[in-house]
N, C-alpha and C positions, 0 to 999 in steps of 0.2 A: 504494500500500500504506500509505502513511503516513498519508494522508487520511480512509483506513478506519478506523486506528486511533484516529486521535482522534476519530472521530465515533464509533468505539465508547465510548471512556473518555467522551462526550459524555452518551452516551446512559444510562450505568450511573450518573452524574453525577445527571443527571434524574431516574432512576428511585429512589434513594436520597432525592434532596429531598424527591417526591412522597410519599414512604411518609412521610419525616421531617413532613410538614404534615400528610398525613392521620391518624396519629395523635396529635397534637396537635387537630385539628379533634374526632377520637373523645372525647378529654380534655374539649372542651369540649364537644360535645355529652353526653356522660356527666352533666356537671353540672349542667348547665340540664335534663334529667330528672329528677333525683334532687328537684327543688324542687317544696315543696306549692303548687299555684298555688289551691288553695281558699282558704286562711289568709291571703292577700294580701287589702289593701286594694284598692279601683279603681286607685289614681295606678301600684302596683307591678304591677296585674297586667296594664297599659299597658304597661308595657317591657319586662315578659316576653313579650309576643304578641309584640311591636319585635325581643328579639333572637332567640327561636323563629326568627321571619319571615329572620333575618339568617342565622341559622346555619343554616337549609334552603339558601337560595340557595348557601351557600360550600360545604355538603355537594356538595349536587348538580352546581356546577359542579368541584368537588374530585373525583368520581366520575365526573365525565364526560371530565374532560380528562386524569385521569392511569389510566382505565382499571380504577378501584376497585369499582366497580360491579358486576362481575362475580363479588367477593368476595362471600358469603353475608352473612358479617357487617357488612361496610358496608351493604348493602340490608338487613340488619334494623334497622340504629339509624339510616338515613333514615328508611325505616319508622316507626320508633316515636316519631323526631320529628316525622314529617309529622300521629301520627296525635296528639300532645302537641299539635300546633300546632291543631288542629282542635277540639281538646277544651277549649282558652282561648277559640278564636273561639267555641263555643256558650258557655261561662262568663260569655264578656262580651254577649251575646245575651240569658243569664237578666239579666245584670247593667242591661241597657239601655244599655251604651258603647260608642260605636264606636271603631274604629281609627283 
């Protein structure tokens, strides 16, 4: 009986960090949206595809492992980063730069 219990307080443990990172990852993904990537030079709009690219991978693996995914709202702002992300790679396409 004991055992159950602390792997319950374990688990509720867990489930409070994961909300506590994945809104924070929301925060930043929020803000890396909100920036004009037209009005950048080349060299910035280099580290924006950089942390795009960075901040997908920690969504995704933040929605995979803590079950977020299934939230509507988290599957719109991967969404809408995935779709940010794609919309720099043809930027840098017209631009002729690669990654």
């Amino acid at each position: 009986m004991r055992n159950k219990l602390c792997l319950t307080r374990l688990l509720v443990l867990l489930m409070i960090f994961t909300g506590a990172c994945a809104s924070d990852l929301g925060r930043q993904t929020d803000t890396l949206l909100q920036r004009d990537y037209l009005v950048m030079d080349d060299e910035q709009l280099l580290g924006y595809y950089r942390r795009l690219g960075d901040q997908l991978v920690q969504e995704t693996r933040a929605g995979r492992e803590g079950g977020l995914l299934t939230r509507p709202a988290e599957t719109d702002r991967l969404d809408r980063l995935r779709q940010r992300w794609n919309e720099v790679r043809a930027e840098m396409g017209r631009r002729q730069l690669s990654p």
